[in-house]
N, C-alpha and C positions, 0 to 999 in steps of 0.2 A: 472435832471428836464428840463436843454435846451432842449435838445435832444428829451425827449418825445415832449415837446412844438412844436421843429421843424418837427417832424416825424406827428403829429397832422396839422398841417400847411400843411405838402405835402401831406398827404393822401383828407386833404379838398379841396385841390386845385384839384385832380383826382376826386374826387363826384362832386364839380363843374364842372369841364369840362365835367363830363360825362352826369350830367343831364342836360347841355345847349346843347350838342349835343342830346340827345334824342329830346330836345325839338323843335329844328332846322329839325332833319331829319325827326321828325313826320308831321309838319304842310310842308315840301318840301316835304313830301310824298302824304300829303292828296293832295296836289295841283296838283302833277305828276298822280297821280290817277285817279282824277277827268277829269283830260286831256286828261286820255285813253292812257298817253306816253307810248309807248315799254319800255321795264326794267326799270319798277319803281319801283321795287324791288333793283336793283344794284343802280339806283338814290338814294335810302334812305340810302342803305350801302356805299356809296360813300362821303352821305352829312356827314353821322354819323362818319365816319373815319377823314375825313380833319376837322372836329369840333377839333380835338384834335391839331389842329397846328394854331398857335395864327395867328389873323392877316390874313394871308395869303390862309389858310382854307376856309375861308366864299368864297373869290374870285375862288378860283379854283373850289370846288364843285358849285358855282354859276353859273360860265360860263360853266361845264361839262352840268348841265343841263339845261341851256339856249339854247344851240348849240342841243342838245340832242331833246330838246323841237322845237328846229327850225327846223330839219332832219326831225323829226316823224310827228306833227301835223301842219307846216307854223309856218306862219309869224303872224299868227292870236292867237298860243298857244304860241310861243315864247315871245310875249308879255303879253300874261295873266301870263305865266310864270316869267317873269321877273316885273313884277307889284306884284307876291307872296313874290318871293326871297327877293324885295326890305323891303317889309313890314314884313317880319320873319326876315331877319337879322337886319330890324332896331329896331323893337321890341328888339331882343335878345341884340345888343347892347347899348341899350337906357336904358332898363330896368331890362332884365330876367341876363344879365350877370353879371351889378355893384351889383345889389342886391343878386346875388347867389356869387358874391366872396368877394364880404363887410362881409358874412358872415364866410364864409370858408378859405379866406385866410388872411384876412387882411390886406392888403396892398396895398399901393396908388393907382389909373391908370396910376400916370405919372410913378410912378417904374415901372410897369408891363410894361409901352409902351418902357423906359428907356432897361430893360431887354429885350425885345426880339428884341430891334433894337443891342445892343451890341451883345446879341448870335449868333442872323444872320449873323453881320457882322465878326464873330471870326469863326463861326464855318457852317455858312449854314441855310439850313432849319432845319437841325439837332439841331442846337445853339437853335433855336428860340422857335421850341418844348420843348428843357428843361431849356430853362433861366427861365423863372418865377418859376416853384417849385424849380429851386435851391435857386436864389435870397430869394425866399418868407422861406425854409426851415435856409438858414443863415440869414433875418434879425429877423426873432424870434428867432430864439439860440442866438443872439448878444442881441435883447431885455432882453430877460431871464437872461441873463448874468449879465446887466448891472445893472438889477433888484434884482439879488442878491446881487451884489458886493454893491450895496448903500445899499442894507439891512447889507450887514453887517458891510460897513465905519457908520452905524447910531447906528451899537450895541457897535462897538468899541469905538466912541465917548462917549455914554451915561456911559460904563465903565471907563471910562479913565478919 
């Protein structure tokens, strides 16, 4: 029963990520669009990609198409661009994130920031991308656990 629990847990944490990244690469797409940018097409598959790597994601897709928006339309589209980014990623992290992983994963923000500064720091960018569905996938199997084992130190007691 852990195990489904935690297998539940990491599959909710990949719907989450994947529907804050649709959400992230659609409105940096409408805004790349609206701006006439060259490859706003690879802009949205770019945003939508680095969505999946915690932390670090937002930044890199942000400054790809900051610089991107600087080359193709000035100084005048780079900051409309960068007035979009500010307000979709704060959006996302203010709102559309805690509320889509409150649901899906359960588990703290200071864990989730805990885990991917420990993955980074163990393993890379690599680390960072899979610390939170591990963390999140063991601290429900360890909840489940502990939720069984009191059920049953409470059935032994009542026999005993």
């Amino acid at each position: 029963r852990s195990i489904t629990a935690g297998w539940t847990t990491l599959s909710g944490y990949v719907r989450g990520t994947l529907l804050i990244s649709i959400f992230v690469s659609f409105f940096i797409g409408v805004g790349a669009i609206a701006l006439g940018l060259p490859i706003a097409g690879t802009l949205i598959a770019i945003t939508f990609f680095c969505g999946f790597i915690p932390i670090l994601g937002a930044f890199i897709s942000g400054l790809i198409v900051f610089l991107i928006a600087l080359a193709g339309g000035g100084v005048d589209s780079a900051l409309i661009m960068l007035a979009v980014l500010l307000v979709v990623h704060g959006a996302e992290s203010i709102w559309i994130a805690p509320m889509t992983y409150r649901k899906t994963v359960a588990l703290n923000p200071i864990a989730t920031l805990a885990a991917v500064t420990a993955g980074a720091a163990l393993m890379g960018i690599v680390g960072a991308i899979i610390a939170v569905p591990i963390v999140a996938f063991f601290w429900v199997v360890l909840n489940e656990l502990r939720t069984e084992w009191a059920a049953e130190d409470g059935a032994a007691a009542a026999s005993g």
